[in-house]
N, C-alpha and C positions, 0 to 999 in steps of 0.2 A: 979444171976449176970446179969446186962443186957449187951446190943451187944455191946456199948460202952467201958465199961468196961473191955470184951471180948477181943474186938480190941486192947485193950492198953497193958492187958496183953502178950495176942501170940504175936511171934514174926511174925514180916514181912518178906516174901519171895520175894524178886525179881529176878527175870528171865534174863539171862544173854542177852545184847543188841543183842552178834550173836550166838545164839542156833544153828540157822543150822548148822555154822562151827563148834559149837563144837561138833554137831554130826556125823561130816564128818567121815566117817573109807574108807580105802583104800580099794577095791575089790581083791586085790593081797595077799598081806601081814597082812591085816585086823586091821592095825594099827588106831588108835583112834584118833581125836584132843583132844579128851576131856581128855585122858591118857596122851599124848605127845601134849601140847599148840603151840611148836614149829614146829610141824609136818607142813609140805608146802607142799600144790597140784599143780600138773601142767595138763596140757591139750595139747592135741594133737588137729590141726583141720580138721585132716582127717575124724576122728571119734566123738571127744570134750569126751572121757569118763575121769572119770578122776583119776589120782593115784596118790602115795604121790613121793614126790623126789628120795629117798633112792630105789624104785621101779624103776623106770626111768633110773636111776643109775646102777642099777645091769641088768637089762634086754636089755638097749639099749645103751649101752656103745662098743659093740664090732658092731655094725652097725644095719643094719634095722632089724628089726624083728617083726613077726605078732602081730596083739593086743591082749593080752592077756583074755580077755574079751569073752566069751565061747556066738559064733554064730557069732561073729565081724571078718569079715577076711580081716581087714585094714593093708596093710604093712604101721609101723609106722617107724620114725626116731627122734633121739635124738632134732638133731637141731629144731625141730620144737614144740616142746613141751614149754610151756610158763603158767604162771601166769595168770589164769583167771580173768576179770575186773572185772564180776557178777558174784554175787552167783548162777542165773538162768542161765543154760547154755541153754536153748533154745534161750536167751536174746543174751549172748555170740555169739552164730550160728547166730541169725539174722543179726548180727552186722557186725560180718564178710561177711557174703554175699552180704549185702549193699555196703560193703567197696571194692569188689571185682567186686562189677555189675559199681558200680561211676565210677571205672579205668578206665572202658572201655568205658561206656556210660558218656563220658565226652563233649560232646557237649554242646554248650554256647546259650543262647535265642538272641544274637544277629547275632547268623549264620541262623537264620530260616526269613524269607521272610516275614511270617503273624500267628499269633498269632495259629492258628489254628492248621497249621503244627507243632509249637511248640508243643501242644498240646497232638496232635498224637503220638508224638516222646517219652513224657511224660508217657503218658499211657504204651504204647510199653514197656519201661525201669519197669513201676512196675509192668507190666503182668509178665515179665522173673522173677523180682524178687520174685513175690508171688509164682510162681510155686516153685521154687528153696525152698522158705523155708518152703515151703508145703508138696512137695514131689510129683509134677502132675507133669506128663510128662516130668519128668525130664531128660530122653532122649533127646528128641525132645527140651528143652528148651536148654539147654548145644549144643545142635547141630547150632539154630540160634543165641546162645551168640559167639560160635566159629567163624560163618560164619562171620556173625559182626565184631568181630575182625579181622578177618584176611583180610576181602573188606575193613574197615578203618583204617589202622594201620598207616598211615601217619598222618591223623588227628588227630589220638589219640595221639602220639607223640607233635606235634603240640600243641595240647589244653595244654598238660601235661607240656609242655615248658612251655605256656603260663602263666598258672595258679604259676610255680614257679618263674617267672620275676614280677606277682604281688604279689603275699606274699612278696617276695625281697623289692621293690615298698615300699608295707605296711609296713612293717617293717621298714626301711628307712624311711617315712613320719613319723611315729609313733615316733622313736627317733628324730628327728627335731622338732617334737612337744612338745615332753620332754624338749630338752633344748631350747625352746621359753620359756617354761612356767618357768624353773627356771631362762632364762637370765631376762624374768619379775619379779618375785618375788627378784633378787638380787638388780635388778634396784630399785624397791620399799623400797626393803629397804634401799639400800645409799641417796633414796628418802628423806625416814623418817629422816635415820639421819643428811642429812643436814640438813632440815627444823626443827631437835631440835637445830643444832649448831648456827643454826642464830638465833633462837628465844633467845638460849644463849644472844648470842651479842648481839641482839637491844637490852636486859636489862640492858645489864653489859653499854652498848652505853649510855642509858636513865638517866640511874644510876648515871657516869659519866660527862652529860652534867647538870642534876641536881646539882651535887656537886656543877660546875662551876659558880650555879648562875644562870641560864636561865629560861624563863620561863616555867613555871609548862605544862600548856593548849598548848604552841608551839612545846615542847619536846613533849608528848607524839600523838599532831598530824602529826608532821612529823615520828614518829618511825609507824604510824598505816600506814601510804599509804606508805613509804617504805617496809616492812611487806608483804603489798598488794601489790602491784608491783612486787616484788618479786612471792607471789605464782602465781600471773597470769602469768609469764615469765614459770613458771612449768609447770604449768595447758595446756598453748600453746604447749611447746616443745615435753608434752606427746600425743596431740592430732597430732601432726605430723608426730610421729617417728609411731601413732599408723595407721596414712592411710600409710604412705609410706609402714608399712608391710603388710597392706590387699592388697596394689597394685600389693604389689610383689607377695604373695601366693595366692592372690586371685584365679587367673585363672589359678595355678598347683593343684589343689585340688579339682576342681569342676571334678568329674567320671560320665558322660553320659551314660548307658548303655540301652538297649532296644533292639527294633525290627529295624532291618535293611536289606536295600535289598542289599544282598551281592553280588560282580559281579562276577560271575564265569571264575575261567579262560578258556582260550579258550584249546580245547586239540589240542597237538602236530600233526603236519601233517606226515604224512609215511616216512618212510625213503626212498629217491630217490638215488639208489647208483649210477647212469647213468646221474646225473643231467638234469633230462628234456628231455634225449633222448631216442623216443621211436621207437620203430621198427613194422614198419608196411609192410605189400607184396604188391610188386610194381606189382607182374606177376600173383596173382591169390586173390581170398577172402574165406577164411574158412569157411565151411559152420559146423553147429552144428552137424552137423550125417551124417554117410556116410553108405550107404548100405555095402559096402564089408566086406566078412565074418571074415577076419582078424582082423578089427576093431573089429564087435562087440564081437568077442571072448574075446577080451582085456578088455573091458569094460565090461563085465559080470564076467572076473576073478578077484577074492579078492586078491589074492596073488601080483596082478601087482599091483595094484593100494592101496596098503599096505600102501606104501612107502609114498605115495603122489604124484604116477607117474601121466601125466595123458595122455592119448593117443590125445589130441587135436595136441601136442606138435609132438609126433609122423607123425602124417600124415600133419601139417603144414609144418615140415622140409622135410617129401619124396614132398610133391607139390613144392617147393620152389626149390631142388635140379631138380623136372621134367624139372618144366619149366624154369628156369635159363639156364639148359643144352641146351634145344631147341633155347633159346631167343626169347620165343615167351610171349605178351603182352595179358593176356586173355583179359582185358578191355578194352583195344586200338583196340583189334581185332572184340569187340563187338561192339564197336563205329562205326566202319569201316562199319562193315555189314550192323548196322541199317542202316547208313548213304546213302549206297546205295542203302539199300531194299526202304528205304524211296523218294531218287532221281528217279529209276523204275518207281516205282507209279507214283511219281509226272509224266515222262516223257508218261507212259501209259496213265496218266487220259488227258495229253495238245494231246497228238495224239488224243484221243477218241475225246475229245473236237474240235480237229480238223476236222476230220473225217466228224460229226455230222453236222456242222456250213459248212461244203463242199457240205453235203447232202442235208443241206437247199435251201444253194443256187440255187445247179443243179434244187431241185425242182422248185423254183422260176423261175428261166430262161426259163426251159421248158416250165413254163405256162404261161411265158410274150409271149414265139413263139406262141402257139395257140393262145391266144386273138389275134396275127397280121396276123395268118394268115388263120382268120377267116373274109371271104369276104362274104359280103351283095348280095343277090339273088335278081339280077334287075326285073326277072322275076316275 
């Protein structure tokens, strides 16, 4: 017999389109698809293992309880258990962790300044993620995904607003688009059926003044430019009703999106509970260290400065208390001093100067007397 033949005899075998679900069996109960077609698996995505319903049912109905699954020590719960999308649940797992890294890495290309930064931010987002569905460092990845979130959780908020004002948005545009296109299509056709109602009439019209007698070549040239007149009165009113709507929608529909240099706000200045008034020592100036033993015992013990004490405050207030009591002005009193250590001098160096310039003179005089009373020897 040949292959042909062969072929036409045996029967054909085909293979069912989802084998692998019907080879599904539950790791609990060991239940079958292929026994029970109706059998339904769910997944958890603590762990993603998966068991049938009636499993689920019986084991996590009274609250959480570990996976059953021998090495798994996931505490699972009811509520979370769901209908897998893929047959691949590593597919599944990836899907979810994408969907869980976007939440939070939701930043937009129009918050970044230059392309580059964008960039960076990009990479950064699918470094975390590859770890995560990898299984690297997943410590240390979950530690800067945390950190991340919790330093922008304003933002994310924000973007997450954002993003649901435009779906809103889109959706909204999207039905106003819908009904453009059916108030056009309606139009078009009360179009059409005037333009048969008339074509009616100029016949029944043509028809009629024919009866009456008229002539042949007149009647049917006046029905053709009325006719024509007509659709051009159409033809116009559609090309006007069609700019007046591009005028209108034109520029609510045009979305700019890109790189843009965002302004940053400025941050908030300190809180000033004193508005502006500060207190400064009118009778001494604080110096950074002081030798006394008291001091630095204070400052070398943790227990005082625990608190947030801090000993400058200490010995600003004993100076402050000294010399208030005295009423005395340390700076005013230094001023004083220089003032007249400075006057001294000045008065010592104009005597010296004096002195000197006295000294000169005497000599001078002296020696004007000898030149006169130096007399010439007649002899």
């Amino acid at each position: 017999m040949s292959r042909q033949a062969q072929s036409r005899t045996q029967p054909i075998t085909r293979r069912p389109a989802d084998t692998e679900g019907q080879d599904e069996i539950c790791p609990v109960c060991k239940s079958s698809r292929y026994l029970t077609p109706s059998l339904r698996f769910l997944i958890n995505p603590e762990c993603y293992h998966k068991f049938c319903e009636s499993c689920v049912d019986r084991i996590f109905s009274h609250g959480p309880a570990p996976c059953p699954i021998p090495g798994c020590h996931k505490t699972l719960r009811k509520h979370r258990f769901r209908t897998p999308t893929f047959s691949d649940l590593q597919v599944e797992r990836e899907v979810d962790i994408r969907k869980k890294v976007a939440a939070v890495f939701n930043r937009r290309e129009e918050e970044f300044e230059d392309l580059r930064a964008y960039n960076d931010y990009l990479n950064e987002v699918e470094d975390i993620t590859f770890n995560l569905i990898n299984h690297v460092e997943v410590e240390e990845t979950e530690k800067r995904f945390k950190s991340y979130q919790l330093a922008h959780q304003a933002e994310i908020t924000d973007n997450v607003a954002l993003a649901e004002q435009e779906r809103t948005s889109f959706a909204q545009l999207q039905k106003e688009e819908r009904d453009q296109a059916k108030q056009r299509r309606d139009a078009a056709r009360r179009e059409d059926a005037e333009e048969k109602r008339e074509l009616v009439e100029n016949r029944r019209d043509v028809l009629n003044r024919l009866a009456s007698g008229q002539d042949a070549e007149v009647v049917a040239k006046e029905g053709q430019q009325v006719h024509l007149k007509k659709r051009m009165d159409r033809v116009a009113a559609a090309e006007r009703q069609r700019v007046l709507q591009a005028a209108s929608n034109g520029s609510s529909n045009i979305v700019i999106k890109g790189l843009k240099a965002r302004q940053k706000q400025e941050p908030d200045a300190p809180i000033d509970p004193f508005g502006g008034l500060s207190y400064e020592g009118k009778y001494h100036v604080l110096q950074d260290d002081y030798v006394w033993a008291g001091v630095q015992e204070s400052k070398a013990d943790v227990l005082i400065g625990a608190g947030g004490y801090d000993v400058r405050a200490f010995t600003g207030r004993a100076l402050c208390e000294a010399f208030a009591g005295l009423g005395v002005f340390v700076a005013d009193e230094m001023d004083d001093r220089d003032r007249q250590k400075m006057g001294d001098e000045k008065n010592d160096e104009i005597a010296t100067k004096g002195a000197e310039v006295a000294a000169s003179k005497g000599a001078s005089t002296a020696k004007g007397k000898q030149k006169d009373t130096v007399m010439e020897d007649p002899f």
